[in-house]
C-alpha positions in Angstrom: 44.9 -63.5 -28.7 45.5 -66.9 -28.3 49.1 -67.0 -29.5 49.8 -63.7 -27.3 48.5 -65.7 -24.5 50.8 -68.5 -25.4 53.6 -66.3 -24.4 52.1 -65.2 -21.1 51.2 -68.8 -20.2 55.1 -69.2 -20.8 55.6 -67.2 -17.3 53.0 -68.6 -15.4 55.2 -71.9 -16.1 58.5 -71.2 -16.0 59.6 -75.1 -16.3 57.9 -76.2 -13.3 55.2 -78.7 -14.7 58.7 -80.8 -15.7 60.7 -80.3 -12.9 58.0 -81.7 -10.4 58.1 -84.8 -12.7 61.8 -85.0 -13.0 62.5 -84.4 -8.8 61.6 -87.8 -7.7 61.8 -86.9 -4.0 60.0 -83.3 -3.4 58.0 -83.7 -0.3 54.7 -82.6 0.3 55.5 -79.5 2.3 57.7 -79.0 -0.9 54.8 -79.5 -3.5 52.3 -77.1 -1.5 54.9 -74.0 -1.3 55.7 -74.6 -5.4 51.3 -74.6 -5.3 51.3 -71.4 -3.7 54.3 -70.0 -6.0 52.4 -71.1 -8.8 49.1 -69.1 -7.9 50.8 -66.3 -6.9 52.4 -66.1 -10.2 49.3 -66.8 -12.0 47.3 -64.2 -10.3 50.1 -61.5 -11.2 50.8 -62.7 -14.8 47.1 -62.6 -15.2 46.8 -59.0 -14.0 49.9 -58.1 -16.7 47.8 -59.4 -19.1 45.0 -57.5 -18.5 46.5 -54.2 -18.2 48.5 -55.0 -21.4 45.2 -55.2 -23.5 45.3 -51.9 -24.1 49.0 -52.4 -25.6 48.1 -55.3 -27.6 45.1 -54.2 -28.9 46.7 -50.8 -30.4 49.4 -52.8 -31.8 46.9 -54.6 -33.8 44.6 -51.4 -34.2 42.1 -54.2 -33.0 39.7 -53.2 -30.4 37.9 -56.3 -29.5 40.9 -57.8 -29.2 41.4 -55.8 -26.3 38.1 -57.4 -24.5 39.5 -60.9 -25.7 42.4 -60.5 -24.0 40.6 -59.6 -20.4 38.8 -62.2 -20.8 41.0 -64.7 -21.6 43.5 -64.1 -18.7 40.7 -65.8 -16.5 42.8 -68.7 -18.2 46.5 -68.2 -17.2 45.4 -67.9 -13.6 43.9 -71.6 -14.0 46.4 -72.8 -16.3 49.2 -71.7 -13.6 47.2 -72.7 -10.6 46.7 -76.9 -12.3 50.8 -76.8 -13.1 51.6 -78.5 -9.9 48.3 -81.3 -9.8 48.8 -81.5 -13.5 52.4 -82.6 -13.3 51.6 -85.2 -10.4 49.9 -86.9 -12.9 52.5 -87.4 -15.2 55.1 -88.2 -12.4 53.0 -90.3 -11.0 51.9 -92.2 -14.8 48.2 -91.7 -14.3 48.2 -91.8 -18.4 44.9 -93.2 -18.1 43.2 -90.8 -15.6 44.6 -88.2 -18.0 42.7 -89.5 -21.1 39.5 -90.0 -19.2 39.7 -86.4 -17.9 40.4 -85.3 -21.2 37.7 -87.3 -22.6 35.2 -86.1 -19.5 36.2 -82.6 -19.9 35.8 -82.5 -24.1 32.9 -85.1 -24.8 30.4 -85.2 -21.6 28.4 -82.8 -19.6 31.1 -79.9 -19.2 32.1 -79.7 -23.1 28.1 -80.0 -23.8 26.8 -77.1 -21.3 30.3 -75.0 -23.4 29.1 -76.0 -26.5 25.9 -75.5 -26.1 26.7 -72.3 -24.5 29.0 -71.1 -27.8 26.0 -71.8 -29.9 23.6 -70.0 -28.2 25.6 -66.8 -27.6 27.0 -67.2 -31.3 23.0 -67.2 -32.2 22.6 -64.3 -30.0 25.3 -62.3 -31.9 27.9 -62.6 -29.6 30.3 -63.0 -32.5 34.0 -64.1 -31.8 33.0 -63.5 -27.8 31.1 -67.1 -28.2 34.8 -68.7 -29.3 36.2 -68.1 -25.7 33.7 -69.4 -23.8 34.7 -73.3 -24.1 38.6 -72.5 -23.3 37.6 -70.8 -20.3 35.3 -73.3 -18.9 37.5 -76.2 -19.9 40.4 -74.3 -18.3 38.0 -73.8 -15.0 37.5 -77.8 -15.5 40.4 -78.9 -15.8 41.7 -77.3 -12.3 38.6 -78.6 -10.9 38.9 -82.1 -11.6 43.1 -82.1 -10.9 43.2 -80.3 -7.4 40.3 -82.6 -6.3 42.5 -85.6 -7.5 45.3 -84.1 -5.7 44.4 -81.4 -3.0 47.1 -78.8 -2.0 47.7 -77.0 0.9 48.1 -73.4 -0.1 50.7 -71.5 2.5 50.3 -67.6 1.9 53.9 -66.7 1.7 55.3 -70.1 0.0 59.2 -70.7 1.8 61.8 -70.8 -1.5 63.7 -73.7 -0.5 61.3 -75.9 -3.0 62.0 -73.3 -5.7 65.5 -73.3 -5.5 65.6 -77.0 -5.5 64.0 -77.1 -9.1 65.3 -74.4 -10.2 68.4 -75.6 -12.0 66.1 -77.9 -13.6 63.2 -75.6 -14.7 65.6 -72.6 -16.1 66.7 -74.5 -18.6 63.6 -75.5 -20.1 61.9 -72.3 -19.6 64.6 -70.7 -21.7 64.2 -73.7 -23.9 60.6 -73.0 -24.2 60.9 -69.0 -24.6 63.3 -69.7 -28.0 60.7 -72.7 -29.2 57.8 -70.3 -28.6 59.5 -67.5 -31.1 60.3 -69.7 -33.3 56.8 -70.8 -33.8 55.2 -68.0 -33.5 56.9 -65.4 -35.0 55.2 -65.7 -38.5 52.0 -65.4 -36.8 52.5 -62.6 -34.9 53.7 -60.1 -38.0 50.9 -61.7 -40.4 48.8 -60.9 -38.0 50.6 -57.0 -37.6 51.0 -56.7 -40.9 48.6 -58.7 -43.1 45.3 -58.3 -40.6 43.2 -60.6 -38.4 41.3 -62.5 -41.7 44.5 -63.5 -43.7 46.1 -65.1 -39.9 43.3 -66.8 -39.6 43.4 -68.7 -42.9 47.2 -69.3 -42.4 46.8 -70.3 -39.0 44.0 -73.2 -40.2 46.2 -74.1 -43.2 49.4 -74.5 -41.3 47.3 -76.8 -38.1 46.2 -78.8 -41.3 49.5 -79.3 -43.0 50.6 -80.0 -39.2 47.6 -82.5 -38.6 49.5 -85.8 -39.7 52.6 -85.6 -37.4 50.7 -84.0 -34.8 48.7 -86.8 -34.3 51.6 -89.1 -34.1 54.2 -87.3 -31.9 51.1 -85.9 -29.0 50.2 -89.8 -28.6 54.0 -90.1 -27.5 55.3 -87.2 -26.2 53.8 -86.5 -23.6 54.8 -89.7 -22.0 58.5 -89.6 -22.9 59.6 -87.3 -19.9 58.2 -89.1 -17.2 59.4 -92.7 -18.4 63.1 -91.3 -19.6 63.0 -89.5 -16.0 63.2 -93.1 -14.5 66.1 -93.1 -16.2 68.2 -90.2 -15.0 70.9 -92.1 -13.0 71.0 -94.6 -16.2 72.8 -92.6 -18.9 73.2 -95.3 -21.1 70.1 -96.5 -21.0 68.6 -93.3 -21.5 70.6 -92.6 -24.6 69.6 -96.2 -25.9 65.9 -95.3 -24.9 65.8 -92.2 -27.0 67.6 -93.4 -29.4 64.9 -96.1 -30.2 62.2 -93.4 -30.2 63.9 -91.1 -32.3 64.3 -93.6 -35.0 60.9 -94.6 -34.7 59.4 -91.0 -34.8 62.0 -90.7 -37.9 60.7 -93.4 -40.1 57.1 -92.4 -39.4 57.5 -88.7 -39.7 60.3 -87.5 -42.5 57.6 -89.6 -44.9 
C-alpha cells in the first residue's frame, strides 16, 4: 500500500515543493493560489485513490488491502495540502524548526497518543489496521504544525499565473521523480504481484537494512542541498564548484 501510495503522492506534488524553493521572488498572492492548487489536487488525487482500491486490491487478490488503501488516502490530501508551508521552510532555511517538528511530531505527545493508540488496537486485534494509524496522525500533524507556522489564504478558484511561473521548473523534476520512482519500485511491486504480501515484506525490511548505512549519511545532507545550491542559481561556477565538493565527499563516504 505504501509503495502504491508513493506513486499517488507523486501527483499530488508534481515538483512544486522545489519550485517554491528555487523561485526566490513568488509573492504571497502567488504562494496562496499554488495553496489552493495544491488542495484541490490533493482532494482529487485522494478520491482516485479511493475508488482505485478496488483495482489495486484485485490485482493483488488482496482484500484488506483494499480498506488500507481508503484509509490511507486520508494521507495524500495532507501530504499535498503541507507541499506549499513545507517548502517555505526549506526556502526560508528553518533547518532547525524542521528538526524540532520532526522531533515533536515523532518523540512527544503526538507520536505517544499514535503509539499508544497502535498498541492498543494491535491488542484489540486490529491486525495490520493498527500499522496505519501513526502515518495518518503524523501526516494530520505535520500539516497542523506547518500551516500554523505559515498560514495561507486559500482562494476557491486559484488564478494560474503562479502555476505557469513554476512550471518550467516543476516539470522537469516531476518527470525526474516519476522515472526515480519506477526505478525503485519496480521490484517491489511484481514481488509483491507475483511472490505474495509475506515474501515483500521480508525483502522490503532486508533491502531498508542493506540501505540503512548510506541512508543515514545522504538524508542528513540532502535535504539541505537544494535550498543552499538555489542561492546559487545566477552563480554557475560556483554552483558546479559547490557540488562538486559534495559529491566527492558523499563519494568517499559512500562507494566504501
Amino acid at each position: 500500500a505504501t509503495v502504491i501510495i508513493a506513486f499517488f503522492n507523486l501527483f499530488t506534488d508534481m515538483g512544486v515543493s522545489p519550485a517554491i524553493v528555487q523561485h526566490k521572488t513568488l509573492t504571497r498572492e502567488e504562494l496562496s493560489d499554488i495553496f489552493s492548487f495544491t488542495v484541490w489536487t490533493g482532494i482529487g488525487i485522494s478520491a482516485l485513490f479511493f475508488a482505485a482500491s478496488w483495482l489495486i486490491a484485485g490485482y493483488y487478490n488482496s482484500d484488506i488491502l483494499r480498506t488500507l488503501c481508503q484509509l490511507l488516502s486520508v494521507n495524500l490530501f495532507f501530504a499535498s495540502a503541507t507541499i506549499v508551508p513545507g517548502a517555505l521552510f526549506y526556502r526560508n532555511k528553518e533547518f532547525k524548526f524542521i528538526a524540532v517538528r520532526s522531533f515533536v511530531i515523532q518523540i512527544s505527545a503526538g507520536a505517544a497518543a499514535s503509539g499508544a493508540a497502535a498498541i492498543i488496537a494491535a491488542q484489540s486485534g486490529a491486525g495490520l489496521y493498527a500499522l496505519i494509524i501513526s502515518p495518518i496522525l503524523s501526516s494530520m500533524l505535520i500539516f497542523g504544525i506547518s500551516i500554523k507556522r505559515y498560514p495561507q489564504h486559500f482562494p476557491l478558484i486559484p488564478r494560474l499565473g503562479a502555476i505557469r511561473k513554476i512550471f518550467s521548473y516543476s516539470a522537469y523534476q516531476f518527470l525526474f521523480n516519476v522515472i526515480n520512482y519506477f526505478s525503485r519500485n519496480l521490484d517491489k511491486l511484481l514481488i509483491g504481484k507475483y511472490m505474495g504480501m509475506s515474501d515483500l515484506g521480508y525483502y522490503e525490511k532486508s533491502y531498508r537494512l542493506m540501505m540503512l548505512p548510506l541512508q543515514n549519511i545522504t538524508q542528513v545532507i540532502t535535504p539541505v542541498m537544494h535550498p543552499i545550491f538555489s542561492d546559487f542559481q545566477d552563480d554557475k561556477r560556483k554552483l558546479a564548484t559547490s557540488y562538486e565538493r559534495i559529491l566527492r565527499f558523499l563519494a568517499f563516504i559512500g562507494l566504501p
